[in-house]
C-alpha positions as CSV (number, residue, x, y, z in Angstrom):
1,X,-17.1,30.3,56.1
2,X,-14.5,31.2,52.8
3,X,-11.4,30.1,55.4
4,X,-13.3,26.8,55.7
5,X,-14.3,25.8,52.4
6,X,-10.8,27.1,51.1
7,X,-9.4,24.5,54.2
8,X,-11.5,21.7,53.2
9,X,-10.9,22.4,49.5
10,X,-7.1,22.4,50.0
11,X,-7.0,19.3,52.1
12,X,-9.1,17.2,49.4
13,X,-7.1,18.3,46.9
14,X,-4.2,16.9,48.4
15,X,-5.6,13.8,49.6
16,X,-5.7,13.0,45.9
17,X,-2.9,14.3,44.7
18,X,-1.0,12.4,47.7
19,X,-3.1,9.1,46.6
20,X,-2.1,9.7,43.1
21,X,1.3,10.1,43.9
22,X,1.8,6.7,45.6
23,X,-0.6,5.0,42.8
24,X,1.8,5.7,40.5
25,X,4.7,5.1,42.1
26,X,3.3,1.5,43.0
27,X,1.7,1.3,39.4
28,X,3.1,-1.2,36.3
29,X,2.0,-0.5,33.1
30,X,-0.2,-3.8,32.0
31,X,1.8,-6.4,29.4
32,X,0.7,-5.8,25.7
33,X,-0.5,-8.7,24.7
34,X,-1.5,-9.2,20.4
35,X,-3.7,-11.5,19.4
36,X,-2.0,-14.4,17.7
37,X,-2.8,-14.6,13.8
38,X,-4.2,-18.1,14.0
39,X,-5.0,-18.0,9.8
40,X,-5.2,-15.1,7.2
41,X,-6.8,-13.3,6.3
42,X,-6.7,-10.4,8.7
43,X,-6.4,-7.2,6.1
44,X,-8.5,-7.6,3.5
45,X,-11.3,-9.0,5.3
46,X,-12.1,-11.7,8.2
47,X,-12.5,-15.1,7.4
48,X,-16.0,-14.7,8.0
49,X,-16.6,-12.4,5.7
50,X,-14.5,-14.4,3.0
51,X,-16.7,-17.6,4.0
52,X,-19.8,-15.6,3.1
53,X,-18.3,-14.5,-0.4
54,X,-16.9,-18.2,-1.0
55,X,-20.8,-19.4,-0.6
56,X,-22.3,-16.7,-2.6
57,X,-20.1,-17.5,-5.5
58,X,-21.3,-21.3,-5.1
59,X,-24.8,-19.8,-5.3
60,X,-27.1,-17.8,-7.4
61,X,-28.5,-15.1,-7.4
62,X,-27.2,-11.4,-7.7
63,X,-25.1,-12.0,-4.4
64,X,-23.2,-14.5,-7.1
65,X,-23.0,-12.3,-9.7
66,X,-20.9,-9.9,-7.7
67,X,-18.3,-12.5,-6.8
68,X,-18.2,-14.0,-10.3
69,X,-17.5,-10.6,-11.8
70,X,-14.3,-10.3,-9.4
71,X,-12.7,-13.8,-11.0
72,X,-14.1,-13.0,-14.5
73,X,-11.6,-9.5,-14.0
74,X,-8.8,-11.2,-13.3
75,X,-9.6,-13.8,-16.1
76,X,-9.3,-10.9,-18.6
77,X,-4.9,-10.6,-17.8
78,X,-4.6,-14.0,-16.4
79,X,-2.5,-15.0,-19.4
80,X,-0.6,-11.7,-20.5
81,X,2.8,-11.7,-19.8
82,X,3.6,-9.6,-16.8
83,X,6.5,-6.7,-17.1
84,X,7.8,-4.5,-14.6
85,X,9.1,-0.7,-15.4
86,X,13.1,-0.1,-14.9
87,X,12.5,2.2,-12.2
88,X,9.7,3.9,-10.0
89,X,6.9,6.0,-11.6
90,X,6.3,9.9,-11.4
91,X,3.9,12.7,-10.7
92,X,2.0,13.2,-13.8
93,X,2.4,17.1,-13.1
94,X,5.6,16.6,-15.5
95,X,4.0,15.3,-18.1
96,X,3.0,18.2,-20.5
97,X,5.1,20.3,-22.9
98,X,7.1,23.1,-21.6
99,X,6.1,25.2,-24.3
100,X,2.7,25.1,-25.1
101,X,1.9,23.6,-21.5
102,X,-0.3,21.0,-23.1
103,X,-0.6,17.2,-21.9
104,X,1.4,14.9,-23.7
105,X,0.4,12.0,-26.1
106,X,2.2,8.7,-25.5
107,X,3.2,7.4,-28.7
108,X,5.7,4.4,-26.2
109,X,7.1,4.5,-23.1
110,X,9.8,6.3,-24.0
111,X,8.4,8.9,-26.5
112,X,5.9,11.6,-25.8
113,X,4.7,14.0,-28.3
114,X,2.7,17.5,-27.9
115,X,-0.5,17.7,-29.7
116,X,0.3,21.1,-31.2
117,X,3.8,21.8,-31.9
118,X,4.3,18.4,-32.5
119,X,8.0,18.4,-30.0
120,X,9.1,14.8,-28.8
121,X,10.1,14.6,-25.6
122,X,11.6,11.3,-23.8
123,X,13.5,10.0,-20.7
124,X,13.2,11.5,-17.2
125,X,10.4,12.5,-15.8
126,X,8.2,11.7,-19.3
127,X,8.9,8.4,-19.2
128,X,8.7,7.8,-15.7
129,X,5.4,9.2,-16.3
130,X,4.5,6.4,-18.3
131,X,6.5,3.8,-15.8
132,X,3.9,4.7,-13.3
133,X,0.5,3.6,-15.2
134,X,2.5,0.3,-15.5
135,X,3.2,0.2,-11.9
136,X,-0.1,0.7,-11.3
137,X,-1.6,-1.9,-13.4
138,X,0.6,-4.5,-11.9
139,X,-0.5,-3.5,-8.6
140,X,-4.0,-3.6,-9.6
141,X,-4.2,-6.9,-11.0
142,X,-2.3,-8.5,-8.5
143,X,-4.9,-7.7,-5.6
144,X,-7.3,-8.7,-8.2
145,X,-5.7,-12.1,-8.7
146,X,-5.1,-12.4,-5.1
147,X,-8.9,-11.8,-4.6
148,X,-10.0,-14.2,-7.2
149,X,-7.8,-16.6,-5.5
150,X,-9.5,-16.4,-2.3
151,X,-12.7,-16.6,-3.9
152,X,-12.4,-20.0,-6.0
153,X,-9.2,-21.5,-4.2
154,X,-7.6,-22.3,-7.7
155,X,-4.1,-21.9,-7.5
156,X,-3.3,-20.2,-11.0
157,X,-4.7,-17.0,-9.6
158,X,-2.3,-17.1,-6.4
159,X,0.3,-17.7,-8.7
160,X,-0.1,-14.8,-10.4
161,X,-0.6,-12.4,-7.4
162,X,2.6,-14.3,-6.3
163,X,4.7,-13.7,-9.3
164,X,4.1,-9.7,-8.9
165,X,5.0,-9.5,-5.5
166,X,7.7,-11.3,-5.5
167,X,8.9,-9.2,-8.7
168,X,8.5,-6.2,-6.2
169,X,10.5,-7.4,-3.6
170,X,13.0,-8.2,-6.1
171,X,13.1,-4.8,-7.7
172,X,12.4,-2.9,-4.3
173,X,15.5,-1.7,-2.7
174,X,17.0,-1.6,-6.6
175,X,14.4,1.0,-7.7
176,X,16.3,4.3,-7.1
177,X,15.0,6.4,-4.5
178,X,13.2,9.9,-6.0
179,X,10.9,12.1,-5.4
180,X,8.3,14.7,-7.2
181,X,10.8,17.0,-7.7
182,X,12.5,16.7,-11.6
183,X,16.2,16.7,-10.7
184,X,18.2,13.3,-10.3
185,X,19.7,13.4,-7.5
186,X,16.5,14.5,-5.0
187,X,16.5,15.5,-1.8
188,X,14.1,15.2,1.2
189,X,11.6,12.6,3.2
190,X,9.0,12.8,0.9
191,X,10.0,10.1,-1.7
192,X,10.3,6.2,-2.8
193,X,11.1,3.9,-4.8
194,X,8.0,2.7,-6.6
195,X,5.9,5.9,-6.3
196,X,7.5,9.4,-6.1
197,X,5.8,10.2,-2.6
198,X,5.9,8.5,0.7
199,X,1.7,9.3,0.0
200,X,1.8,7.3,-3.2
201,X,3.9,4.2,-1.8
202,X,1.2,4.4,1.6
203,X,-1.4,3.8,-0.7
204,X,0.1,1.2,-3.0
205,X,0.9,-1.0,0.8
206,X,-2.4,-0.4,2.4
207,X,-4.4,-1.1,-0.6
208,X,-2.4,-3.4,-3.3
209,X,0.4,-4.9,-1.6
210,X,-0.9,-5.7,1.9
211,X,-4.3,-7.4,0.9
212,X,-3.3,-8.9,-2.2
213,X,0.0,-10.8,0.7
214,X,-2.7,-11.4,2.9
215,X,-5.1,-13.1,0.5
216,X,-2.5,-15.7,-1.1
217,X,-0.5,-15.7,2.3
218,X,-1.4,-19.6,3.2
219,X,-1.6,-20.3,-0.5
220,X,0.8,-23.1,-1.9
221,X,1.9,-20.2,-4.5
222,X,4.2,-18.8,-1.8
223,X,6.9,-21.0,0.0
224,X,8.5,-19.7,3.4
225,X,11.2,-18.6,1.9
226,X,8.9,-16.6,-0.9
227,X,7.2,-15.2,2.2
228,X,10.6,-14.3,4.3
229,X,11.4,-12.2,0.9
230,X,8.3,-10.2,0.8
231,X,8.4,-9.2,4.2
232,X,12.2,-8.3,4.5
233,X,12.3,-7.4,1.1
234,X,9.4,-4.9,0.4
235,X,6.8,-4.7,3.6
236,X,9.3,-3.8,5.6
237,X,11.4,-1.7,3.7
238,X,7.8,0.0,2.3
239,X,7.2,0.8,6.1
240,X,10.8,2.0,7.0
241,X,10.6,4.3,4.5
242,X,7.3,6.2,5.2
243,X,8.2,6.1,8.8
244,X,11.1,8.6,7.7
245,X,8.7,11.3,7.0
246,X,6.5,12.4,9.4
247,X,3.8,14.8,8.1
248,X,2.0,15.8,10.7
249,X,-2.0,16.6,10.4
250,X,-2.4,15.8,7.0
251,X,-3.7,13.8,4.4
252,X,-0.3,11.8,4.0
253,X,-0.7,11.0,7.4
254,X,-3.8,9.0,7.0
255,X,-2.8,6.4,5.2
């Protein structure tokens, strides 16, 4: 009875693995076919969605008040003039006083004093310190703009969420490339060019830099060759570079 079953066993299992054999060798892997992008946007939301926010900020109600308070934000820095740091930002691990191991005040960007022995300290990596919160404000109210823009359809917001990302695919490339560490000349995958992490520069993309492009994409704030730069420019170099460093099963990788 065992001889049997182990028979019948043995033949089945190689009638499939026979079958499986040929399958595969007759087998074609099926053409991968992407959905053409018809109109944006297609990262920060669906056009759906943005339809349903365009009519509740043409309405009342509290639906209304949430969209208004998204243009009335950007209103706030519409008009200030907008700067960009010399180079990429840093950890804010660095900033605090060797001595007394105490955070820093910022008196400027490039002067930093200890609240208790009173010792000024200034350039690399205090200032860069500094650089960073201005990084991130940019950042910040660009996808802001960009979000107001999409909401209201008047231009002056697109323009502004324009004139950032276009000052970032400028500055890009130029930014020197660094990392966490404090030396000048660092070494390793982990680093960029705006943030000091391949971490800090996933999160900038995924949630400033990508949206805010998306949102203002088909605006008349951004001509082809305005688009052609911030692809080339920044997107792409942004995702070369965090390519570089794989991280494995982390928090860095999901971003």
């Amino acid at each position: 009875m065992k001889e049997r079953l182990f028979a019948g066993t043995w033949l089945l299992t190689q009638f499939f693995v026979t079958g499986t054999a040929l399958g595969a060798e007759n087998w074609t892997a099926p053409a991968v076919r992407l959905p053409a992008v018809e109109r944006h946007p297609v990262i920060a939301c669906t056009p759906e969605a943005l339809a349903r926010l365009r009519a509740a900020y043409q309405a009342g109600g509290p639906a209304h008040v949430v969209a208004a308070n998204i243009v009335k934000a950007a209103d706030k820095f519409l008009d200030d003039p907008i700067t960009f740091p010399p180079r990429g930002g840093q950890h804010n691990q660095w900033y605090q006083c060797e001595k007394c191991e105490l955070g820093l005040e910022t008196l400027s960007d490039t002067q930093h004093r200890c609240p208790k022995c009173g010792k000024i300290y200034t350039g690399e990596p205090y200032d860069d310190v500094v650089f960073k919160r201005h990084h991130s404000r940019n950042l910040s109210q660009m996808r802001q703009a960009a979000w107001a823009y999409a909401i209201t359809g008047d231009r002056k917001y697109a323009d502004y969420a324009a004139k950032i990302l276009l000052g970032y695919a400028d500055r890009y490339l130029k930014y020197p490339y660094h990392t966490n560490s404090a030396t000048k000349q660092p070494k390793g995958l982990s680093g960029g060019h705006i943030d000091e992490q391949t971490l800090g520069e996933a999160t900038t993309l995924s949630r400033q830099i990508a949206p805010a492009y998306d949102l203002i994409h088909d605006s008349p704030a951004l001509s082809d060759a305005d688009r052609k730069a911030i692809e080339e420019q920044l997107i792409l170099p942004m995702l070369k570079n965090l390519d570089k460093h794989k991280a494995g099963k982390s928090n860095w990788q999901t971003w």
